[in-house]
C-alpha positions as CSV (number, residue, x, y, z in Angstrom):
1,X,0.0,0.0,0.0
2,X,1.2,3.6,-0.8
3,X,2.4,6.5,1.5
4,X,-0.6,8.2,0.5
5,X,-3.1,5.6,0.6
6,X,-2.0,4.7,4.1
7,X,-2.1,8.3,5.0
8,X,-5.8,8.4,3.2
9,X,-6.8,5.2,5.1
10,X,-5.3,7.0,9.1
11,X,-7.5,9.7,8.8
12,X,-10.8,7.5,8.1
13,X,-9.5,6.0,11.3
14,X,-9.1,9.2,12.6
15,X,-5.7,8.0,13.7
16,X,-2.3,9.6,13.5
17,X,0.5,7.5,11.4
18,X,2.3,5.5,14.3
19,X,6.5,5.4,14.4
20,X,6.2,2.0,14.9
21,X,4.0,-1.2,14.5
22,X,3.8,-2.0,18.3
23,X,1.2,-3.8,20.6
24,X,0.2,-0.6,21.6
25,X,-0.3,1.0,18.5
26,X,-2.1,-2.2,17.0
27,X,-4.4,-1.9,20.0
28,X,-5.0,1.6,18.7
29,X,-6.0,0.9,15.3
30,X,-8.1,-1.9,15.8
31,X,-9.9,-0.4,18.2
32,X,-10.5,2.8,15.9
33,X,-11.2,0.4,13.0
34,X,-14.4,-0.4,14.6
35,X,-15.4,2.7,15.8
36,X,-15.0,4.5,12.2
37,X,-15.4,1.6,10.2
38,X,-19.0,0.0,10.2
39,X,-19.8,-3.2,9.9
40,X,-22.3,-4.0,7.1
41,X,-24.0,-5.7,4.2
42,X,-25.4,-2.7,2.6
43,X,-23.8,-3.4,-0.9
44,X,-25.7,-6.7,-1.2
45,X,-28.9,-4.7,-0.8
46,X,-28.1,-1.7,-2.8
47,X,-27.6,-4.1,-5.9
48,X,-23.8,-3.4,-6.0
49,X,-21.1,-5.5,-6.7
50,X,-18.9,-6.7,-3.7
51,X,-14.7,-7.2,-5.0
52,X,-11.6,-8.3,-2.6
53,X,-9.6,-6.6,-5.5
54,X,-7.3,-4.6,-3.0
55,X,-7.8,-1.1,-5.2
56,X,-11.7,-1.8,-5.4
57,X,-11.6,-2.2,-1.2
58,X,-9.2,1.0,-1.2
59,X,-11.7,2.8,-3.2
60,X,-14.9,1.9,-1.3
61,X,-13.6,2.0,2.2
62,X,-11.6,4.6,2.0
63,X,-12.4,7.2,-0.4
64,X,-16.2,6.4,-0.5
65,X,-16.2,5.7,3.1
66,X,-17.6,2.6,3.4
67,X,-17.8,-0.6,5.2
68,X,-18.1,-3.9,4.6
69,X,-18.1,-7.0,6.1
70,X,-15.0,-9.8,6.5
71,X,-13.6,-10.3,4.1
72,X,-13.4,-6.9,2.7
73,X,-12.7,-5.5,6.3
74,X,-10.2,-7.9,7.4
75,X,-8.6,-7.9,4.3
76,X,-8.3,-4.4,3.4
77,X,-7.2,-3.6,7.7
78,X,-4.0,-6.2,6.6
79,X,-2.8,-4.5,3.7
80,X,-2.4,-1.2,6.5
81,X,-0.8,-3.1,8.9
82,X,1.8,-4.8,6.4
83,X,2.5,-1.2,5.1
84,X,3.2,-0.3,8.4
85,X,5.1,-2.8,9.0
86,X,3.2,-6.0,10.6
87,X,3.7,-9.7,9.4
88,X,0.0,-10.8,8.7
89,X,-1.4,-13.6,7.8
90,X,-5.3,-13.9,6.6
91,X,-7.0,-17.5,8.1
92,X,-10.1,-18.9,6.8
93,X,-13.0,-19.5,10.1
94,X,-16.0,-21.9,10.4
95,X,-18.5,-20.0,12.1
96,X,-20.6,-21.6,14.9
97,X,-24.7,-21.2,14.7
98,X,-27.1,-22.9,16.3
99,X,-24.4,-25.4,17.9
100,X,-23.1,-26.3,14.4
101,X,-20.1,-24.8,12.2
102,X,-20.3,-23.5,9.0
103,X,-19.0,-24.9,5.8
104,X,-15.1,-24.1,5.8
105,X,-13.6,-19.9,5.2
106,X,-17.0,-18.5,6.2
107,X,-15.6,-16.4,7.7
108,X,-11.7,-14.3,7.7
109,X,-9.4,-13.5,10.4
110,X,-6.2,-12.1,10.6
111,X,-2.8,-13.5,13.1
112,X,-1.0,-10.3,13.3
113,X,2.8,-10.3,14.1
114,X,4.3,-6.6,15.7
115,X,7.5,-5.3,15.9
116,X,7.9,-6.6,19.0
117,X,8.2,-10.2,18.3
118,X,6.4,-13.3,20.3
119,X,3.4,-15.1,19.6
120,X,1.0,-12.9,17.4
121,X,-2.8,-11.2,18.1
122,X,-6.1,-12.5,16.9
123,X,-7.3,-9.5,15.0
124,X,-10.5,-8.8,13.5
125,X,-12.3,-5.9,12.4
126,X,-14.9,-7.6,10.6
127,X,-17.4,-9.7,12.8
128,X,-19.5,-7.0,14.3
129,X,-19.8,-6.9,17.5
130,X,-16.6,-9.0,19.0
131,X,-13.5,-8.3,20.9
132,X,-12.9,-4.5,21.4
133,X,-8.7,-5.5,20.9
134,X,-6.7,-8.1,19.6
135,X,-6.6,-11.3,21.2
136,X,-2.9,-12.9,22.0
137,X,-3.2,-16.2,19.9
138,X,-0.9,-18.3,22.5
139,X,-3.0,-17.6,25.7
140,X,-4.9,-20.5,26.8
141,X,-6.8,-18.4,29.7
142,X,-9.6,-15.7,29.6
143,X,-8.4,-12.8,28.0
144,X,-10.7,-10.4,29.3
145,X,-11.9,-6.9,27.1
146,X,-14.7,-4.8,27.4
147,X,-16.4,-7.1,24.5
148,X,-16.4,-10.2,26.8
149,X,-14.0,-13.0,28.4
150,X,-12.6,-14.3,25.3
151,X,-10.2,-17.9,25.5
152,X,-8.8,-19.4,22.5
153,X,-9.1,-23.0,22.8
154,X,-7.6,-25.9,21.2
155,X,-9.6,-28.2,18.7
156,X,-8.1,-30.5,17.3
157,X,-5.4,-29.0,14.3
158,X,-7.7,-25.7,14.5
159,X,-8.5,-22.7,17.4
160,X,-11.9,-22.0,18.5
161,X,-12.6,-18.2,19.8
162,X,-15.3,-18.7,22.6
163,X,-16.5,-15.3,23.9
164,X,-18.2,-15.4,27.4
165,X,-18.3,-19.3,27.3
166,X,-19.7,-19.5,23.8
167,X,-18.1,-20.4,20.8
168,X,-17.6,-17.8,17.9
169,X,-16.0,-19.5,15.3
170,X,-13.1,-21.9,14.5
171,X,-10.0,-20.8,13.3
172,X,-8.1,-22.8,10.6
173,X,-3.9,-22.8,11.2
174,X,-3.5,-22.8,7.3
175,X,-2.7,-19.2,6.1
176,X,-4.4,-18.4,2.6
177,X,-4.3,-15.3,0.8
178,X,-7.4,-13.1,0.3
179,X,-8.2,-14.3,-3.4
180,X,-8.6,-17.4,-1.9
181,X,-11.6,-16.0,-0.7
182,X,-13.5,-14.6,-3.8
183,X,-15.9,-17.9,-4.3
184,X,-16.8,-17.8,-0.2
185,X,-17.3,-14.3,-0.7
186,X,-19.6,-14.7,-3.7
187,X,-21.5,-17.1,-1.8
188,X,-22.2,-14.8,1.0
189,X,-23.7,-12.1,-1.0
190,X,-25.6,-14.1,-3.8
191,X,-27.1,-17.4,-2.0
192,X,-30.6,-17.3,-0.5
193,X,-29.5,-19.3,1.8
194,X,-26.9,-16.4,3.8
195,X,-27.8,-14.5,6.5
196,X,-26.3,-11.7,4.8
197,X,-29.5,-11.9,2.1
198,X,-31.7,-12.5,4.2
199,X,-31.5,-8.8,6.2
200,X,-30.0,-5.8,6.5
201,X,-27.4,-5.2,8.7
202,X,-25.0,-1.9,9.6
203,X,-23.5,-1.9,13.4
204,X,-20.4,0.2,14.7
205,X,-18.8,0.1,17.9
206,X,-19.2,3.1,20.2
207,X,-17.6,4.8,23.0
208,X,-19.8,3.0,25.6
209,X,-21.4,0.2,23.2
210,X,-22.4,-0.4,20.4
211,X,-25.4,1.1,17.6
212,X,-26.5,-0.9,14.8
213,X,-28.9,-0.9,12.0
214,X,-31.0,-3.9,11.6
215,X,-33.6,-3.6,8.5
216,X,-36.1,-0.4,10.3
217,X,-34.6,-0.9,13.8
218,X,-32.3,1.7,15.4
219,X,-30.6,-0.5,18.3
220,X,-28.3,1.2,20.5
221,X,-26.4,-0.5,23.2
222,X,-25.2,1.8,25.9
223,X,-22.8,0.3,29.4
224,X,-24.7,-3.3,28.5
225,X,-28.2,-1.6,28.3
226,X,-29.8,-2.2,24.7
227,X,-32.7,-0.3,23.5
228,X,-34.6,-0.8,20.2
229,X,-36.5,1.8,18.2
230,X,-38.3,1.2,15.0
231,X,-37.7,4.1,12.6
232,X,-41.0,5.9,10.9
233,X,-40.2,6.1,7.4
234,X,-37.3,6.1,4.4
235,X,-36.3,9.3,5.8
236,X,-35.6,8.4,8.9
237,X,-33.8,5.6,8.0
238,X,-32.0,7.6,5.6
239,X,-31.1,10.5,7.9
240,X,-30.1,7.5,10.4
241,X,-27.2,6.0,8.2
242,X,-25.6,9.7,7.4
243,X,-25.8,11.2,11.3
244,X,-24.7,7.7,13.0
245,X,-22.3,6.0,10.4
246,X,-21.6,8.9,8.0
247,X,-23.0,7.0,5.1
248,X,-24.6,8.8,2.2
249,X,-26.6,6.4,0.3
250,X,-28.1,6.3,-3.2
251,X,-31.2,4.6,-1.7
252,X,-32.4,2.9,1.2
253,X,-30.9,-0.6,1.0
254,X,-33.6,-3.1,0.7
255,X,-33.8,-6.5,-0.3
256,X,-33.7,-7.5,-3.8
257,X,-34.0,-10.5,-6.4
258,X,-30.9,-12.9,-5.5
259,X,-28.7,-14.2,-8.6
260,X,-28.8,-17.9,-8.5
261,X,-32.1,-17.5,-6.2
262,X,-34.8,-19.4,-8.3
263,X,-37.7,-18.3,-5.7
264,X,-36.9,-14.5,-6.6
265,X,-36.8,-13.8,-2.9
């Protein structure tokens, strides 16, 4: 990434450029990542196409000022940390639902290596609401962060996160690069059977929480205490995505014909 992208890509973080690629500086920017950087599905809803080509996630994320969801996230938020420095490397995730995993790199995670050397950080900026920091990949205890009590846990040749008891998803040890996942990524936004068709979604983290779009709903979570309101019209919902995410939309993102859905849902 170049000097002036990673420049362009700090002040959507709102961050200044640090002098080196430290625990505390990663800390920093994944923290900031979330706060700046929404979470969301709005692309698949809007009717536009969704690419992991590194200048098409420079151009929607940072100059149209975006978000996205994992793989476009996680993906983009390495390329900044290599050009500062960092050794990543991306990881494919099975994600648990209903006590089951998904099918294999449903999900994209990033081992993060600093300047500092050791064992590296779990990061990821791209599974909504999560761990507020990274997570040190070697430490079989509770890591606690004002997300939740997160422990990585062995199973069998992978890692599961489990946040407050619960298991998030499993990490695979196998590094892959980010093409790798352009069919999982394709399958996400087309197939009827994703969540991410199924619903709108658009969620930030906050100072004290956490505010999210979900289809009319305003939710805001504020020191643990959620409260829900259902937004009157297009307007609303409109003026609701420019004052809390900074998003100016072409439309209101609703949801539309599927390709490859027969049913036209």
């Amino acid at each position: 990434m170049r000097d002036e992208l990673v420049a362009a890509y700090l002040d959507r973080l709102g961050t200044p450029r640090p002098e080196r690629l430290d625990t505390a500086a990663l800390r920093a920017l994944h923290r900031a990542h979330q706060e700046r950087i929404p979470f969301e599905n709005l692309s698949i809803h809007l009717g536009e196409s969704i690419s992991l080509d590194p200048d098409d996630l420079v151009d929607k994320i940072v100059h149209r000022r975006r978000g996205g969801f994992c793989y476009e996230l996680n993906g983009l938020f390495a390329q900044l940390l290599r050009a500062l420095g960092a050794r990543v490397d991306l990881h494919g995730a099975r994600v648990y639902g209903a006590g089951t995993l998904s099918a294999p790199m449903a999900h994209l995670t990033l081992l993060v290596h600093t300047v500092e050397g050791g064992e590296p950080w779990v990061c990821d900026v791209g599974f909504g609401a999560h761990s507020t920091y990274p997570l040190r990949w070697a430490e079989p205890w509770v890591q606690e962060d004002p997300g939740g009590g997160f422990r990585l846990v062995n199973a069998g040749d992978d890692v599961d996160v489990v946040k407050d008891g619960e298991p998030q998803y499993r990490i695979e040890r196998r590094p892959l690069e980010l093409a790798d996942c352009v069919p999982t990524c394709w399958w996400t936004a087309t197939s009827p059977e994703s969540h991410f068709t199924q619903g709108v979604i658009c969620s930030r983290l906050t100072a004290d929480g956490r505010i999210s779009i979900s289809g009319d709903r305003l939710i805001r979570t504020v020191d643990g205490v959620k409260t829900e309101e259902t937004l009157a019209d297009d307007a609303a919902l409109m003026a609701a995505y420019r004052d809390h995410f900074g998003l100016e939309l072409p439309r209101v993102p609703v949801r539309t014909d599927m390709p490859g859905d027969p049913a036209g849902r």
